[in-house]
N, C-alpha and C positions, 0 to 999 in steps of 0.2 A: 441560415447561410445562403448568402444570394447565390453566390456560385461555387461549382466544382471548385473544391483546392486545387492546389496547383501538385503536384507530384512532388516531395522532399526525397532527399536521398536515402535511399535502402540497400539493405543485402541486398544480392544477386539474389529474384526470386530462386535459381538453381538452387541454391544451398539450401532452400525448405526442406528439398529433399532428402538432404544428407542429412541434417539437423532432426528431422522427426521423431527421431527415437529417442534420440538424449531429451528430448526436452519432455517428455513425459507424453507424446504423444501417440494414441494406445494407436493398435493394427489396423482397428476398425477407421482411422482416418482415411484407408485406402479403400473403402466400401464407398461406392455409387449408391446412389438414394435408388430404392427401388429391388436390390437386392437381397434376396433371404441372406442369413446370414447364418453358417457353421454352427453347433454349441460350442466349441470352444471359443469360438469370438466373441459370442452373445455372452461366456462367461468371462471372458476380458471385459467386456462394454459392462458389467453389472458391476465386477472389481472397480474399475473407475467411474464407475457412477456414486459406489458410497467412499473412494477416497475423496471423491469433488465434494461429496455433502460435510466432511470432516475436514477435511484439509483448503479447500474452497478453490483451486485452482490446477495447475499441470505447469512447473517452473522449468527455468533453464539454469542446466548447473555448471556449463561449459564458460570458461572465457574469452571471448573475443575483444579482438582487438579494435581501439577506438578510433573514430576519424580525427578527434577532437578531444586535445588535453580539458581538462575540466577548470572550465575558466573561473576565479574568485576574485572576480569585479564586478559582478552583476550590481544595479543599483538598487533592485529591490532584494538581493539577499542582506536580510536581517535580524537578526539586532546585530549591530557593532556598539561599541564602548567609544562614545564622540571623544573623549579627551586620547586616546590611541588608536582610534581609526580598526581596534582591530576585530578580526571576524571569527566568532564563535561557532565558525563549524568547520572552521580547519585547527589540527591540532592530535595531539596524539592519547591514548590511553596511559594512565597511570595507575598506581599501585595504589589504594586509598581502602583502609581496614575499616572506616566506617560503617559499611555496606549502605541499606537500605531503610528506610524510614517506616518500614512494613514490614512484616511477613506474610507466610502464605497462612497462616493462624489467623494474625491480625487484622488482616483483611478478608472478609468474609463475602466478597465477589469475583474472589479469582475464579473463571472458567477451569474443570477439572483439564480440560485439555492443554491448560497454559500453569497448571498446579504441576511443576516438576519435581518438586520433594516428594509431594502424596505421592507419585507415579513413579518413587523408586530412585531417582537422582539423590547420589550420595556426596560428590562434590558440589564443596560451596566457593571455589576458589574463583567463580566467573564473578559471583556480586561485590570482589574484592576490588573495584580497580573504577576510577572517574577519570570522565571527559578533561582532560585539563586543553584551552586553545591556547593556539604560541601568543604569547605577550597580554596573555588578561586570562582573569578568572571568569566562570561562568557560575553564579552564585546558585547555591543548591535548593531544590524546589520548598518551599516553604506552603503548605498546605493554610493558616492561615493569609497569610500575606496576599496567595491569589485568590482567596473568598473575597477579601478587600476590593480586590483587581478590577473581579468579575461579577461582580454584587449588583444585581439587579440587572443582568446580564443574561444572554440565550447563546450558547455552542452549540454546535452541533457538527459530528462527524458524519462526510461523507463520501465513502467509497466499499473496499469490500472486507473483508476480515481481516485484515493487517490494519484498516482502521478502526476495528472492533476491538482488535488487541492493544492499540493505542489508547482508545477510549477506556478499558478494563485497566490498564495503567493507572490515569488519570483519578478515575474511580476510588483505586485501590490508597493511594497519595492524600487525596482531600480525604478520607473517610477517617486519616487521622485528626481529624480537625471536625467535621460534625458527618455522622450518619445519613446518607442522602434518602428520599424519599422515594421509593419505584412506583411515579405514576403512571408509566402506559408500554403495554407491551402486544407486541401483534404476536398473531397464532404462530410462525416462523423465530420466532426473537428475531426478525430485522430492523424492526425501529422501535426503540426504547425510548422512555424520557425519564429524568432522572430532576428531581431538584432536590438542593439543598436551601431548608425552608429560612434560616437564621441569615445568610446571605441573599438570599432569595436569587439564588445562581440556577439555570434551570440546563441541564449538557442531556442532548441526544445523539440517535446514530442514524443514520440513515441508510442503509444497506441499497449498494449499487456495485454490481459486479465491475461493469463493462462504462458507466457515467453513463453511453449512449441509450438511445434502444435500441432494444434487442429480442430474439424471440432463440427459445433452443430447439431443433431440429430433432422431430421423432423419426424415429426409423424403427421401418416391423413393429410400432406400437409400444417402443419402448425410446426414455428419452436417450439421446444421442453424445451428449456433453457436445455437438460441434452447435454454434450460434452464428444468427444472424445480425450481424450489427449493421443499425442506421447510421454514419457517417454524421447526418447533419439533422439528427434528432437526439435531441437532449431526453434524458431517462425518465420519463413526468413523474417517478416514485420518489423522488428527491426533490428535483424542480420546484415542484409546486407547493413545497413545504418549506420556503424558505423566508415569507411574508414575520417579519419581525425576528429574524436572525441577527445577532451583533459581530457573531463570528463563525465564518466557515471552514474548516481545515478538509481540501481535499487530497484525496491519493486513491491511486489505481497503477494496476500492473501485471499481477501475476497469471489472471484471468485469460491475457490477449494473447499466451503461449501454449496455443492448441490450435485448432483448424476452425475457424470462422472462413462466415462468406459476407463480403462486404456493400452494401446498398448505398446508392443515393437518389433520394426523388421516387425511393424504394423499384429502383432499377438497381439489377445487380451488376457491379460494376469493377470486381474483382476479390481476393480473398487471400487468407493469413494460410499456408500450410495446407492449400489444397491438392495442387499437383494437377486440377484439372484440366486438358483441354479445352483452348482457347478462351481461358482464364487467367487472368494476370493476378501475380501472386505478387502483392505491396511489400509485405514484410509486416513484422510485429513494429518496427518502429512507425510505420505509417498508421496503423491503426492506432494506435495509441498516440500519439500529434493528435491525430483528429478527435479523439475522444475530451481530449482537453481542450482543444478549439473551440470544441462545440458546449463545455461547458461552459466556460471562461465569456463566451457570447453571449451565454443565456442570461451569464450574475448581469453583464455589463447592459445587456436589455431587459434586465428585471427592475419593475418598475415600482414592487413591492421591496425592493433589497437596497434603499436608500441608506445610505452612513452603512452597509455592511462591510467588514473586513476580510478580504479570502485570503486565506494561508494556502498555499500547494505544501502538501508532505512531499520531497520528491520520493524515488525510488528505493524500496526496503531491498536489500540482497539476499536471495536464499545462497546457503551453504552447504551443497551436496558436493559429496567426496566421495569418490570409487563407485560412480553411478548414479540414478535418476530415483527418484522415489519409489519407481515400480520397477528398477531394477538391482537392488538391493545397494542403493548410496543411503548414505547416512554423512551425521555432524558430530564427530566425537572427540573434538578440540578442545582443551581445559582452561586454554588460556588465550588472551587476543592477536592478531598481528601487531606486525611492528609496521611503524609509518614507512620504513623504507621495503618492508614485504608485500606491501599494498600498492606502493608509488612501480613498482616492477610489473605490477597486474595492470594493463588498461586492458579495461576489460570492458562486456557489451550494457555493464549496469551503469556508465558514464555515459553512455549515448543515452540510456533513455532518461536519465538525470539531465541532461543538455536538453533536450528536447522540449521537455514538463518546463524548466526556467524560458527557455525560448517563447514558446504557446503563452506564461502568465506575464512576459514580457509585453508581448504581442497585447495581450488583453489590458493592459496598462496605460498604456496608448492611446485607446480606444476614447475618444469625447467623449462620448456618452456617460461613460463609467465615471469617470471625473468631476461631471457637472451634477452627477446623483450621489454625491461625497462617497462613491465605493474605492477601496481602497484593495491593493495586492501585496500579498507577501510571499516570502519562500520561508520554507523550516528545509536546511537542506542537510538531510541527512544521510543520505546515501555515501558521504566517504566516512562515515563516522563510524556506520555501522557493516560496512566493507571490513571494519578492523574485529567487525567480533562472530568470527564464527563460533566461540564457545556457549554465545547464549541462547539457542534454537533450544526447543525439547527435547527434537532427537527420536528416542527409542520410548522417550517418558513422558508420552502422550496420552497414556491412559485409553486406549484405541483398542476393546476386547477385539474388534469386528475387522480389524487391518495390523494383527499382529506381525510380525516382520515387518513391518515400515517404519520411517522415522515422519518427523516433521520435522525439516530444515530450512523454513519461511518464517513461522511464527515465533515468539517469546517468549521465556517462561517469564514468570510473574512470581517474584520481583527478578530484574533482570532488566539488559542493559538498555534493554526498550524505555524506561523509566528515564533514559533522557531528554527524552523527547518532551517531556513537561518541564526541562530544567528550562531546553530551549523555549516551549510554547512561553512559560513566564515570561521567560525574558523578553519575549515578540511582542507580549500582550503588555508592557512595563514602558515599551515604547510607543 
């Protein structure tokens, strides 16, 4: 990035402070570096330490209201259907008894934390129900058909566990079709490789919380959950694995709703949720612009990612009701909204949905990227799954170590996340 960004529009820093608690952000965000620290806060900071190892983030359950209707004219949101023009990710939920092309049986790589049956979920009426969009169908994933698609082909996800729960979708889908191969896994499970040998299709993950870098801030010798993010340095644990990639699917989000301190030219130069003096406080929606800035720069100056395709996933919605994870909210909705219970919400997951298409806009643009046949797309799924609060885990996360909490961000498996390969087909078909 040659220069400072320019400043986009934000909250009023003020409202970090009112905002702090709901958003899951623990006491110790008001602790100064330098600080001993209480034992009851040091056993807050240990409580959010292993829900971040489990849960992988601190979301916002609140809604706000949007500057900006959610526009569907974008030119790169697609697939559309050429002979009707029309777009497959507006449209409403329907009742469809077929369910799902798996089970948690049948599939033998569901994460037990995304395994909501094992873990006690007795209702099945969420798997009852498909994406129907106004004026076309959106044809249902066919686990053969994309072996075909993607045959001799390299995926890879990359962002942070809500692309791991996508990926574990994807997984679960083709595995009715051939048994994938686990060749590579690091000591973390953050980058997998998987191939499937008969297609010779090879899909990994790339684990990145924040896209940027970042470094997480120790305090009294213990880690902190608040980070440091570089603005205009790309995450090199992704980056630089991306030399014979065909397709990239990124997404990030739920990571940037805690307290970060924000750098550039690794001068600090302001931060998410701090409250500090003589510190300017961006907002979550500015950290998160820049984090996709700065990727989107890197695909279009990656000189190894010739003919690549980037997909943005845009933003997944968590669904907490009657409080924040760590104060006793949960998701225990059986069934979806309705398109007009949703169109009443503009809420603050449209901004950051605008923002993600705005940034791979931006990167679309760009010569560079053009003249190195890379190519952008949107999977925009953020109003799709606005309409399902019933498919989270909830309470049936299988979590001995965080009993009384839900998980109202991630999936269960199978579950309504399994659209998103209906959509990836389709992307990938065009």
């Amino acid at each position: 990035m040659k220069t400072y960004p320019e400043k986009v529009h934000l909250h009023d820093a003020s409202s970090g402070a009112s905002r702090r608690e709901v958003i899951g952000c623990p006491k110790h965000c008001m602790i100064s570096r330098g600080l001993s620290l209480p034992p009851s806060l040091l056993w807050s900071l240990a409580l959010t330490s292993i829900f971040g190892l489990f849960v992988f983030h601190s979301v916002n359950p609140l809604r706000f209201p949007s500057r900006n209707a959610v526009p569907q004219n974008h030119a790169l949101i697609s697939p559309r259907r050429d002979e009707s023009n029309c777009d497959l990710f507006k449209g409403q939920w329907m009742a469809d008894h077929n369910g799902s092309i798996y089970t948690n049986s049948s599939c033998g790589t569901v994460p037990d934390s995304k395994n909501c049956f094992k873990n006690g979920r007795k209702d099945r009426d969420f798997l009852n129900w498909r994406w129907k969009p106004d004026g076309c169908e959106l044809p249902r994933f066919d686990p053969h058909k994309y072996l075909k698609i993607v045959s001799g082909k390299k995926l890879a996800f990359v962002g942070d566990s809500v692309a791991r729960n996508h990926l574990d979708s994807l997984l679960c889908l083709l595995s009715q079709a051939e048994n994938p191969i686990d060749v590579y896994k690091d000591s973390e499970d953050h980058f997998r490789t998987w191939l499937f040998p008969a297609a010779n299709f090879t899909l990994m993950i790339f684990w990145s919380k924040f896209l940027m870098k970042h470094e997480e801030r120790v305090i009294n010798g213990s880690n902190s959950g608040i980070f440091n993010l570089h603005l205009d340095k790309v995450d090199g644990a992704w980056a630089t694995k991306l030399q014979g990639i065909d397709y990239a699917i990124i997404s990030a989000g739920h990571w940037f709703f805690r307290k970060n301190y924000l750098y550039h030219h690794d001068n600090l130069v302001g931060c998410v949720y701090c409250n500090d003096p003589n510190i300017t406080d961006f907002g979550v929606n500015y950290a998160l612009r820049m984090a996709f800035r700065t990727s989107f720069e890197h695909v279009n100056q990656c000189k190894e990612c010739k003919g690549m395709v980037t997909l943005l996933r845009t933003f997944s919605p968590a669904h907490f009701e009657n409080g924040t994870w760590n104060t006793g909210g949960g998701c225990n909705r059986t069934s979806p909204y309705s398109v007009g219970e949703v169109s009443r919400l503009e809420t603050y997951e449209w901004e950051l949905r605008n923002l993600q298409v705005e940034e791979l806009e931006r990167a679309a643009k760009d010569g560079n990227g053009e003249r190195e046949g890379k190519k952008f797309r949107v999977m925009d799924v953020t109003r799709t799954m606005l309409m399902r609060p019933d498919g989270h885990p909830g309470a049936y996360w299988g979590n001995k170590w965080m009993k009384g909490y839900s998980d109202c961000v991630h999936w269960c498996l199978p579950g309504p996340i399994d659209v998103w390969n209906d959509f990836l087909m389709a992307s990938l078909q065009n």
